[in-house]
N, C-alpha and C positions, 0 to 999 in steps of 0.2 A: 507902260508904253503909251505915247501921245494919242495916237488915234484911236483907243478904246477905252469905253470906260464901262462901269460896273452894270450897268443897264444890258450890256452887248454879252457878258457871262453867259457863255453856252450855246454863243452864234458861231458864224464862220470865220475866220479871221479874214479870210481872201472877199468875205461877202460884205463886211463890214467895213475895209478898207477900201474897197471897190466903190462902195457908197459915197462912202466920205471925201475919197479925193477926184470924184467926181464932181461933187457943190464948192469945191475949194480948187477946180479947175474946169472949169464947164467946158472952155475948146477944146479942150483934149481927149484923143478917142482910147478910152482903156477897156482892153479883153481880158476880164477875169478869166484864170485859170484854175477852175476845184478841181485838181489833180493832184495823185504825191507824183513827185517828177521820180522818173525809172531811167534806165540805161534803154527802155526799149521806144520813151517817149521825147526823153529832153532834146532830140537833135528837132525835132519836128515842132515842139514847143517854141526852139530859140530861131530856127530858121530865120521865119521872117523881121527879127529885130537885129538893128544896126548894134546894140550895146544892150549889156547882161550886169543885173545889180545882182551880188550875193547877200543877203540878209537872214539867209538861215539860220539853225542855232544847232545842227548834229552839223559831223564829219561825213558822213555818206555824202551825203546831197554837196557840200564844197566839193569835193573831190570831184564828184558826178559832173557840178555845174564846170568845174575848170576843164578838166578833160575836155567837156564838151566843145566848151570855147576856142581852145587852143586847136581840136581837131576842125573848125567849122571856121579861123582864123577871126574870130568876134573878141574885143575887150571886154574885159571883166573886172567890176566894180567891186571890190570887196570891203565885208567890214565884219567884224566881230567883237564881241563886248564880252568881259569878263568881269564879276565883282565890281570895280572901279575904274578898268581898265579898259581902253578900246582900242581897237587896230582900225585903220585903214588905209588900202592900195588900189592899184588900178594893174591888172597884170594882162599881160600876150599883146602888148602893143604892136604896132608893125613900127619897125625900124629903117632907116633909108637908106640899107644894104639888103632888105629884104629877110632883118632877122627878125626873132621876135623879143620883146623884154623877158624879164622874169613872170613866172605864174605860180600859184600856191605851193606848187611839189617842189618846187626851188627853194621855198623857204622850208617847206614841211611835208618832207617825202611821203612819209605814210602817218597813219595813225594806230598808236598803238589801245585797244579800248580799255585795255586797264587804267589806262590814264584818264578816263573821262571823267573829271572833277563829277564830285555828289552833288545835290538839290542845295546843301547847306551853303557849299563852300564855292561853284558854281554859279549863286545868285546875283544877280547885277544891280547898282545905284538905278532905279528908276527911268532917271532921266536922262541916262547913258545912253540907251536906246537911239531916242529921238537927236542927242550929239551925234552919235555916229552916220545915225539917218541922213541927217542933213549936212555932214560931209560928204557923205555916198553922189547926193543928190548935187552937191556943188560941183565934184569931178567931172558927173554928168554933162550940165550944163559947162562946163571949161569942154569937154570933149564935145558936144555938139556943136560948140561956136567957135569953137579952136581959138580959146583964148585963155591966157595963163598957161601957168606951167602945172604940169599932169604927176601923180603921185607914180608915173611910170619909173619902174628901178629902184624902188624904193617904199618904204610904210612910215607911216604917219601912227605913231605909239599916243595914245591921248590918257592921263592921270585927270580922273573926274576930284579926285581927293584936293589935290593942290592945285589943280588948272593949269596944268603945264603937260607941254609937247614936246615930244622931237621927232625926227623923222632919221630912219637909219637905211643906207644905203644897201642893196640888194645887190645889183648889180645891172650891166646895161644889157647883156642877151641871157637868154635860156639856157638852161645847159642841161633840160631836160628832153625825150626825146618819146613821146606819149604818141602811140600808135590806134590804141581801141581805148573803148569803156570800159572801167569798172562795173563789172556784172552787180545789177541787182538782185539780193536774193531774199525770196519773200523769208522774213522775220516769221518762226514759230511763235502765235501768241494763243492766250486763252483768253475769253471774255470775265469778268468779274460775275457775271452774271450765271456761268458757266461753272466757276470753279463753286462759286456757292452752292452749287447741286451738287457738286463733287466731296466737297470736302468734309464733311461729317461721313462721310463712304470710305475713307484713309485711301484714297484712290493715288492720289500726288503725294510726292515730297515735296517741302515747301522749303524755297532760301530765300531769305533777308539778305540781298546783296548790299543794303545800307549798312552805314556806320554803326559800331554799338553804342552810340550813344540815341542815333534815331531808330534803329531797332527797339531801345528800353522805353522810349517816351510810346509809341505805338507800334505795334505790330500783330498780325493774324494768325502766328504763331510757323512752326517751324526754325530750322535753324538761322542759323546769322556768321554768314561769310561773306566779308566786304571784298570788293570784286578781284582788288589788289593779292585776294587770298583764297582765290574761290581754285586755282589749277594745284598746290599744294592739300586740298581736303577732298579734290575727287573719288579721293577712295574711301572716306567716309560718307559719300552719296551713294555711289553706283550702287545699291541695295535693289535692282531689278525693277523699281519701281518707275514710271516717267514724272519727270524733274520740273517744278513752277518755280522757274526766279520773279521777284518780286523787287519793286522798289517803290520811290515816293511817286512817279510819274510814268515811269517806264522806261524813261531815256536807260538809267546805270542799264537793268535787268534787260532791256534788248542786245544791248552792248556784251551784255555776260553771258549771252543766248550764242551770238555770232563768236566770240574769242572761244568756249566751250564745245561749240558744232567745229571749229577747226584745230583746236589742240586734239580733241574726241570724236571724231566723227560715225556716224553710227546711234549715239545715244538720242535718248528721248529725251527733249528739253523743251521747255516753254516760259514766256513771257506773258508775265499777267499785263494785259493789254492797258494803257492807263494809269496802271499801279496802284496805291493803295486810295488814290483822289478818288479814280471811276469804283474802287471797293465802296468806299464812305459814299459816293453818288450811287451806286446801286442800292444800300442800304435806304436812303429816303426815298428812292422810287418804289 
C-alpha cells in the first residue's frame, strides 16, 4: 500500500496516514478517527461530513458504513480490491425525483462468511490498492465540483493483470428498503498471549480454520477444518470443551466465530485475536 512503508510496521494505520496526507496537503483540515467504527458510533462519526469513502477490507464495516449512509441520505464512495481485481462505485445518490441510486445491498444483499476468500487466495497485486485509491478519490473530487459524470448506477470492474475496465450498469433507483443498523456484536477473541498460558493446560480445542495446505506448512496444532467445512464437523468438536479457531490473521477465524455462534448458539467459541502473525509476535516478545 502507497502510503506505508516497512519503517511504519507496527504503527497505526489511521496515525500514519493522518501524518502523511497532512505534508502532501497542508490546507486541508483532517480528523483522525482511532476508532473501530460500531453500529453505536458511525452515525455520529459520519454526521458531520458531506461524503463517505469505503476503503475497508471486512464486510461488517461495508455493510455498517452503507446502511449508515443510505439512513443519514450521504454518498458513499466505494471500492474494493481482490487479488488483481478492483471494484469501484459511488452509491445512495439523490435523484431528481427524490429517489435514491443503487447502494451495496443492491448489488450484495448480504454476506455469506463462509465465503470469505483465505490469506492465500484473498491477496491483492500491491499496487491495486493505490489504483483503486485514487479512483475513490477522483469521484470525490467529480462529486464536490460537480463536474463529470459519477460512477452513480453503476461500478467500474478494473483487471490490474491486462489494464482493462468496464463498467457494468446497476441500475438508476434502489430497490432496497434499509430501515436500522446492522447490530454490532462484540467478536469472542482470545489474546495470543492468553492462549499460551492456556494451552500446555488442554484447556481449549484448537481449529485451523485455514486451508490444508496452510495448516501443513505451519500450524500450533489442533485440528484443521476449513471454514467451508467447519458446520458438517461440529460434532466432531462439541467435546464440552470451549473452542479457539485460529487462522493466519484472524479475519477467516472471526468469520467462523460469528457463522458458528448463529448456526449454534450457546457454545463456547473464540477467535485467536491476530492469528497466528500476533502467535509468531508474541513468541519474540
Amino acid at each position: 500500500q502507497v502510503l506505508y512503508t516497512p519503517a511504519e510496521v507496527g504503527s497505526k494505520k489511521v496515525a500514519v496516514a493522518g501524518k502523511k496526507l497532512r505534508q502532501q496537503n497542508p490546507g486541508i483540515s483532517l480528523i483522525p478517527h482511532d476508532v473501530k467504527i460500531t453500529s453505536e458510533n458511525v452515525m455520529d462519526i459520519i454526521m458531520p461530513y458531506d461524503i463517505v469513502l469505503d476503503c475497508t477490507d471486512n464486510f461488517d464495516t461495508k455493510y455498517l458504513l452503507n446502511d449508515a449512509c443510505v439512513l443519514t441520505g450521504k454518498p458513499l464512495v466505494y471500492g474494493a480490491i481482490y487479488q488483481y481485481e478492483g471494484q469501484v462505485s459511488i452509491w445512495n445518490m439523490s435523484n431528481s425525483d427524490n429517489t435514491r441510486t443503487p447502494n451495496y445491498r443492491d448489488l450484495f444483499p448480504n454476506v455469506n462468511p463462509a465465503q470469505v476468500p483465505d490469506c492465500a487466495d484473498g491477496g491483492v497485486m500491491p499496487t491495486l490498492a493505490g489504483i483503486i485509491g485514487c479512483m475513490q478519490a477522483n469521484e470525490v473530487i467529480k462529486y464536490l465540483t460537480k463536474t463529470g459524470e459519477l460512477l452513480a448506477g453503476k461500478i467500474l470492474m478494473f483487471d490490474a493483470q491486462t489494464m482493462q475496465s468496464r463498467i457494468i450498469k446497476v441500475g438508476s433507483v434502489t430497490k432496497t428498503n434499509i430501515t436500522a443498523l446492522p447490530e454490532t456484536l462484540a467478536e469472542p477473541v482470545i489474546s495470543a498471549k492468553d492462549l499460551k498460558r492456556a494451552i500446555n493446560k488442554d484447556v481449549y480445542e484448537l481449529v485451523d480454520v485455514r486451508t490444508l495446505e496452510e495448516h501443513n506448512l505451519f500450524n500450533i496444532g489442533g485440528r484443521n477444518f476449513p471454514v467451508n467445512e467447519l458446520e458438517k464437523n461440529m460434532l466432531h468438536l462439541h467435546n464440552g470443551k470451549p473452542i479457539v479457531m485460529y487462522c493466519s490473521s484472524g479475519k477467516r477465524s472471526g468469520e467462523a466465530v460469528k457463522l458458528l455462534n448463529n448456526k449454534f448458539p450457546g457454545i463456547n467459541i473464540f477467535s485467536l485475536e491476530g492469528g497466528l502473525k500476533a502467535w509468531q509476535e508474541a513468541d519474540q516478545g
